[in-house]
C-alpha positions as CSV (number, residue, x, y, z in Angstrom):
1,X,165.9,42.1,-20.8
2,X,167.3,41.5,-24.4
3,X,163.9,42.2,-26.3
4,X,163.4,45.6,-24.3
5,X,163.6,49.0,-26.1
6,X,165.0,50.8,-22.6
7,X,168.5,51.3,-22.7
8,X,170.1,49.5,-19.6
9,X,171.7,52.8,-17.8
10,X,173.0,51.9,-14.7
11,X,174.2,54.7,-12.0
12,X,178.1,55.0,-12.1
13,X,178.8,53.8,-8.2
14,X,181.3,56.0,-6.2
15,X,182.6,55.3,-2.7
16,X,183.8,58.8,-2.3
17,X,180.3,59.7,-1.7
18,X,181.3,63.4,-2.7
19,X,178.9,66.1,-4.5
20,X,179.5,65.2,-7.9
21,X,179.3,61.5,-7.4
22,X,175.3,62.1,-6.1
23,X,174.9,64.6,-9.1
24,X,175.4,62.3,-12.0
25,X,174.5,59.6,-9.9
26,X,170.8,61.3,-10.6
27,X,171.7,62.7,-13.9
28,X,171.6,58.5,-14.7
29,X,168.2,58.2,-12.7
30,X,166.7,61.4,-14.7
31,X,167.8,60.2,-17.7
32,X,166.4,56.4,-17.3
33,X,163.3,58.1,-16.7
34,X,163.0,59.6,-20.3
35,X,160.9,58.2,-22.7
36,X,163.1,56.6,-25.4
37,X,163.5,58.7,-28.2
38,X,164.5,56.0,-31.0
39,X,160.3,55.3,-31.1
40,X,158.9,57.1,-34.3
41,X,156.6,59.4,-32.6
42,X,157.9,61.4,-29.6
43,X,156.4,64.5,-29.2
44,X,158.1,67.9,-29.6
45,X,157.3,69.2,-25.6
46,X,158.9,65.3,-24.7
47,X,161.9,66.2,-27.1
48,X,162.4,70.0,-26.1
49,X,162.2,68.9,-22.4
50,X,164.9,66.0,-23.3
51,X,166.9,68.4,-24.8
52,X,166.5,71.3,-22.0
53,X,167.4,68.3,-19.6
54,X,170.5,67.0,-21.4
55,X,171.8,70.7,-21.6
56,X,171.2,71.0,-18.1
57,X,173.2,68.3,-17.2
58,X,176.1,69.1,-19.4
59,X,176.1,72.2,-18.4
60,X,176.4,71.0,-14.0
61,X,178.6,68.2,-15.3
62,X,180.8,71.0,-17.4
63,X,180.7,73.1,-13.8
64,X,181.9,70.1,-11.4
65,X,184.2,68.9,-13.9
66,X,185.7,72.4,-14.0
67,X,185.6,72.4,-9.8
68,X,187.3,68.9,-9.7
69,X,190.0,70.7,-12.4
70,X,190.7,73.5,-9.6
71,X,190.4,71.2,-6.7
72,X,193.0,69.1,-8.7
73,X,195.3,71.7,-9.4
74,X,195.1,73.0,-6.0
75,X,196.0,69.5,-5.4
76,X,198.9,69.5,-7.7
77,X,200.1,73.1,-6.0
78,X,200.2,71.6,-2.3
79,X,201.7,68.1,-3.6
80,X,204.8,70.3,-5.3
81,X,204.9,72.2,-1.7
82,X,204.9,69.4,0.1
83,X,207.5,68.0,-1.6
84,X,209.9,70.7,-1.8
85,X,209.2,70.8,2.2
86,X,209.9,66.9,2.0
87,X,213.3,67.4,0.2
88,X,214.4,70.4,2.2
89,X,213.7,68.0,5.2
90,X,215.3,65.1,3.7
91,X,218.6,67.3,3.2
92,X,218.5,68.8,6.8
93,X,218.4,65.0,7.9
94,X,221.2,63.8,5.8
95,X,223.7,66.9,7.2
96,X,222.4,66.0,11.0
97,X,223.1,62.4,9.8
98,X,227.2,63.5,8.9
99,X,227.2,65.9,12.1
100,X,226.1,62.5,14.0
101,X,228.8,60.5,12.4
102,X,231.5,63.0,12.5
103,X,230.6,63.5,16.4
104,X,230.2,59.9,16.6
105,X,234.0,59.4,15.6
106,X,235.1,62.3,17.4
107,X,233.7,60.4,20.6
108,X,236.2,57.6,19.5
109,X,239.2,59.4,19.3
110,X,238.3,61.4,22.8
111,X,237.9,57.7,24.2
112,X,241.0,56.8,22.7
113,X,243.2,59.6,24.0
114,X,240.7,59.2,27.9
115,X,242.4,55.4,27.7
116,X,246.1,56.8,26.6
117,X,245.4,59.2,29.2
118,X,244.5,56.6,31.8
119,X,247.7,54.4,31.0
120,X,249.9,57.3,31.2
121,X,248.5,58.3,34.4
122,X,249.3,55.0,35.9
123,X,252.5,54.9,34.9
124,X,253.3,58.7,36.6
125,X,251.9,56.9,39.7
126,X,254.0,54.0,39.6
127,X,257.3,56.6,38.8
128,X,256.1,58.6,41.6
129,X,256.0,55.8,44.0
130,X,259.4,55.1,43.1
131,X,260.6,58.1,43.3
132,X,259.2,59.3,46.4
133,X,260.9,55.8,48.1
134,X,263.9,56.9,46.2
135,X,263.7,60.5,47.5
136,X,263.2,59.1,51.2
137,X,266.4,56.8,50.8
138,X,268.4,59.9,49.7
139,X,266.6,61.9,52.7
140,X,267.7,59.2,55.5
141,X,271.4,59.0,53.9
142,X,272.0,63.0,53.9
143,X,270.6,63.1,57.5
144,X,272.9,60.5,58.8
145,X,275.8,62.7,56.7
146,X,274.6,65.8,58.0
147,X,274.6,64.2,61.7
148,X,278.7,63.1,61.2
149,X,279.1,66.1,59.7
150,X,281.5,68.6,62.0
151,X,280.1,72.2,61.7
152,X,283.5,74.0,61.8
153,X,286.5,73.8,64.2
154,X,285.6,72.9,67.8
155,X,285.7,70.4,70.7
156,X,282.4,67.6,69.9
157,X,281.2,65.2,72.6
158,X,279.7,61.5,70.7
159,X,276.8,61.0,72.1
160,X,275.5,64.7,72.4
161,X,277.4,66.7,69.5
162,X,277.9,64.0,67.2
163,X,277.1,60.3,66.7
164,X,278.7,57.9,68.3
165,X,280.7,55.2,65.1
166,X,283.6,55.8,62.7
167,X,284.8,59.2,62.0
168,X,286.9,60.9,59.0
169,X,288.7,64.0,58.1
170,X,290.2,65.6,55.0
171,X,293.0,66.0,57.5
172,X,294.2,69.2,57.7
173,X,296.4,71.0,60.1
174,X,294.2,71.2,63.3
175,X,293.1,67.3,62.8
């Protein structure tokens, strides 16, 4: 096609498929249609229609162009809202983030003192024991004292009063 006098206008191609993509998409087709006007006789009706057409399509490319500039801004407007929602989300996960941590360690030290807590349990058990063998050693000695022991002045029978072994005084004047 180098020796032809039609310019090669080839549709702009879109895979948005939106309004405006169709709109100049047969804006291109309209205007590969025209008779070209670098020939030395067009006619006036062919170059007032041209022109009525070319103002016509500036005039719908001026009006989506100015939709696309709201649509772009309203855009821009949920982008910035978005975003502050984004960083005000952002921050509340960061603090939940430190309140994890802190609770994290806190579960650490708890688990700490529960094992410290353990030990020193066992070890009360272990005194216990000892001390309750202890306290039944002491028990069985101060009942065999308290069976020698002479409840005031008297006449004792060993066997029945008293147990039969050894016996002792402070000595005295009725012993």
């Amino acid at each position: 096609m180098t020796g032809s006098t039609e310019p090669n206008l080839t549709p702009p191609r879109s895979g948005s498929g939106s309004k405006g993509a169709a709109l100049v998409r047969r804006l291109f087709i309209v205007f590969k249609r025209m008779p070209d006007l670098r020939t030395k006789r067009t006619p006036l009706p062919v170059l007032v229609a041209t022109s009525a057409v070319a103002a016509i399509a500036i005039a719908t490319l001026g009006f989506v162009l100015s939709s696309q500039v709201g649509a772009t801004n309203d855009l821009r407007t949920e982008f910035a809202t978005k975003s502050d929602n984004y960083d005000s989300l952002r921050s509340d996960w960061s603090k939940q983030n430190d309140t994890i941590s802190d609770l994290k360690s806190k579960i650490g030290a708890a688990e700490l003192r529960e094992e410290n807590l353990t030990a020193a349990e066992a070890a009360l058990t272990t005194r216990s024991s000892a001390l309750d063998t202890r306290e039944g050693a002491i028990k069985g000695a101060e009942d065999a004292v308290a069976a020698n022991t002479f409840a005031g002045d008297g006449t004792f029978r060993v066997g029945t009063d008293i147990l039969p072994g050894t016996s002792s005084s402070d000595g005295g004047s009725n012993c």
